[in-house]
ZAMARGU-4260 file (C-alpha; in steps of 0.2 Angstrom, whole numbers, plus 5000, padded with zeros to 4 digits):
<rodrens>
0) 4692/5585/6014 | 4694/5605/6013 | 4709/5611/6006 | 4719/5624/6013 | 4715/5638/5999
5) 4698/5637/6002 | 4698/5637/6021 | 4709/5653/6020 | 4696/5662/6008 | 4682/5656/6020
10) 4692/5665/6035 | 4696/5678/6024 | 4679/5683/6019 | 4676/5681/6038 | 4687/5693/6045
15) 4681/5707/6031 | 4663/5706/6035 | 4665/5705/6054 | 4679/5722/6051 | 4664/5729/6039
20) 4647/5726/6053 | 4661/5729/6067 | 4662/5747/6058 | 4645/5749/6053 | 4639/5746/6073
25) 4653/5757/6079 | 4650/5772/6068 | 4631/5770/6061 | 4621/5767/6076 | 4620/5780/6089
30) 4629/5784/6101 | 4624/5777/6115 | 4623/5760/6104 | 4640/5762/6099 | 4647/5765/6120
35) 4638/5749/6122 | 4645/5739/6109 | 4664/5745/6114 | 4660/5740/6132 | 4657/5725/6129
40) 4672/5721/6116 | 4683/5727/6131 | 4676/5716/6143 | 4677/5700/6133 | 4695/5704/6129
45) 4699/5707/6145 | 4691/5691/6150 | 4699/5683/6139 | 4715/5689/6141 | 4710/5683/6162
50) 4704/5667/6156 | 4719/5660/6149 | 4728/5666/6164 | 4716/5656/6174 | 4717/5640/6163
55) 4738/5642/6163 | 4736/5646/6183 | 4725/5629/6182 | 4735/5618/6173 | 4751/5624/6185
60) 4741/5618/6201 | 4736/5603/6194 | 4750/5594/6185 | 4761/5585/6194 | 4779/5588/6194
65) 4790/5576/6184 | 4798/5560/6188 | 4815/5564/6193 | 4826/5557/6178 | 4839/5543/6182
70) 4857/5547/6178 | 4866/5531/6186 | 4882/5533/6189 | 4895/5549/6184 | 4910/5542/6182
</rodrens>
């Protein structure tokens, strides 16, 4: 089993290197590689910021509503 720790340095090292090529793309190709690559960061935030709209939008539709609880009597 993995412990904790060395999860977190995997994710850590991760996030760095996907910060550092991000970078590098954005600022070291040219620019017309660099438009292309921030179009299509937008769209899949924007589709993922639509998809989890869809999915809660989803879930709404499709589960049904609770069993009304039973309180007996109120004195």
């Amino acid at each position: 089993m993995v412990s904790d720790k060395s999860t977190g340095s995997l994710l850590l090292i991760i996030g760095l290197a996907g910060i550092l090529i991000y970078g590098w793309l954005l600022f070291l190709y040219s620019a017309s590689m660099a438009t292309m690559i921030l179009k299509i960061t937008a769209f899949l935030g924007v589709a993922m910021i639509l998809a989890i709209i869809a999915w809660i939008g989803y879930t709404m539709a499709t589960t049904p509503p609770p069993e009304p609880l039973d309180v007996g009597e109120v004195p």
